[in-house]
C-alpha positions in Angstrom: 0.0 0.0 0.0 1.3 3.0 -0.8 1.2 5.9 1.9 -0.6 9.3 1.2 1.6 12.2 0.2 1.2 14.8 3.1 -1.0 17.7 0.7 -3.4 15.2 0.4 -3.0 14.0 4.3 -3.5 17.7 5.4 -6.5 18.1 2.9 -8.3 15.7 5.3 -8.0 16.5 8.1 -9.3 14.5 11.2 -8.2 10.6 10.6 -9.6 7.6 12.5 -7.7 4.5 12.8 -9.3 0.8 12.0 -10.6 0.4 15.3 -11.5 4.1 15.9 -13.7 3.4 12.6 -15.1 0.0 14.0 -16.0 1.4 17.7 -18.0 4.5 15.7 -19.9 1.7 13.6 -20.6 -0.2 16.5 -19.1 -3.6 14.0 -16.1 -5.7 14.7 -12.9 -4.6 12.8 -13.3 -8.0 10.9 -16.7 -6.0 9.6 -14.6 -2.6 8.9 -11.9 -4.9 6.6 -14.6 -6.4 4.7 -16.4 -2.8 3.9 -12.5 -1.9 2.6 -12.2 -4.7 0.4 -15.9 -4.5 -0.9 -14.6 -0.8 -1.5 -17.7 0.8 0.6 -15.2 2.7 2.6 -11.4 4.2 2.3 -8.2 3.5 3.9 -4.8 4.6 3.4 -1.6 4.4 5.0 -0.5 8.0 6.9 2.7 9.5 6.9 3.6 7.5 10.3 2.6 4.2 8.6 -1.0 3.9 10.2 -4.0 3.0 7.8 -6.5 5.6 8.2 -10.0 6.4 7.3 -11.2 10.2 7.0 -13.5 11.0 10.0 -15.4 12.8 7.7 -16.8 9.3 6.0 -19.0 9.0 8.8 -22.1 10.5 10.2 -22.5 9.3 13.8 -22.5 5.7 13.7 -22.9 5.3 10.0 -21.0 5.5 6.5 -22.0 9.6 4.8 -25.1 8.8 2.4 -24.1 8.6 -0.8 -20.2 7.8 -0.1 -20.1 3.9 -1.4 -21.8 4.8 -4.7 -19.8 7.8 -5.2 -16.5 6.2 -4.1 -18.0 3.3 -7.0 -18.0 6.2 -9.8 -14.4 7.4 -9.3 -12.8 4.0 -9.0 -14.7 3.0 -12.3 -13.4 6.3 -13.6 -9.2 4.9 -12.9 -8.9 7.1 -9.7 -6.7 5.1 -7.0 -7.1 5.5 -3.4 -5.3 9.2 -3.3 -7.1 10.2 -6.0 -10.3 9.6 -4.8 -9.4 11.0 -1.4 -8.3 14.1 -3.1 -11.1 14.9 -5.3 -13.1 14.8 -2.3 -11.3 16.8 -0.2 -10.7 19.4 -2.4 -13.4 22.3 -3.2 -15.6 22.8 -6.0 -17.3 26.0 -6.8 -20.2 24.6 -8.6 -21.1 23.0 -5.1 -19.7 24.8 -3.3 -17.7 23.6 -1.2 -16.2 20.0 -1.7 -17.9 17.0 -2.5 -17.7 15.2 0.9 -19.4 18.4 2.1 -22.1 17.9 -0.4 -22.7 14.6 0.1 -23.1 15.1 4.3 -25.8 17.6 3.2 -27.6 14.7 1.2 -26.8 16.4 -2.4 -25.2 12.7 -3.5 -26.7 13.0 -7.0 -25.1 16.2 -7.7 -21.5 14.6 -6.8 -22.3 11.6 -8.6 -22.7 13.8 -11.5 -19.5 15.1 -11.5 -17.6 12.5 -11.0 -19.0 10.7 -13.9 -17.9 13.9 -15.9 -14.8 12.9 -14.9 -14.7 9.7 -16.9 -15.4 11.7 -20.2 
């Protein structure tokens, strides 16, 4: 795995580690590995070598509506991990603000949307 370059790191902001993600979800960390490998959620390895999720994938004790589908788009558009991470992260006047912002105000369709404009 490779680990985050530290723009992208900083764009995020608050991380949570594995277990941090599991104890929000109320699941076991077995349950958290699976949702990384079924691609519903992100990890990455952190400049100290830790995998971390973005706090901001969660909304109390679930994933942000809309995140899985719209994490979908991008990797079927050829964004890696980093990528994805930093198109999210990063802001986008026609939102405004940046997607993950968008989608924690339920406006998934209009991310969707341009992320699929991505592919073209």
């Amino acid at each position: 795995m490779a680990q985050i370059d530290p723009a992208t790191d900083s764009l995020v902001g608050e991380w949570l580690s594995l277990p941090e993600v599991a104890a929000r979800l109320g699941v076991p960390s077995s349950r958290v590995k699976q949702l990384l490998r079924d691609r519903k959620l992100l990890a990455v390895a952190r400049p100290a070598g830790e995998r971390g999720v973005p706090a901001a994938f969660l909304d109390g004790p679930q994933i942000v509506k809309g995140l899985c589908g719209t994490l979908t788009v991008l990797f079927d558009c050829g964004f890696d991990d980093e990528e994805a991470l930093r198109w999210l992260f990063t802001a986008d006047e026609t939102l405004p603000g940046t997607p993950i912002e968008a989608l924690y105000k339920h406006r998934g369709t209009e991310v969707n949307r341009r992320a699929q404009a991505l592919a073209f």
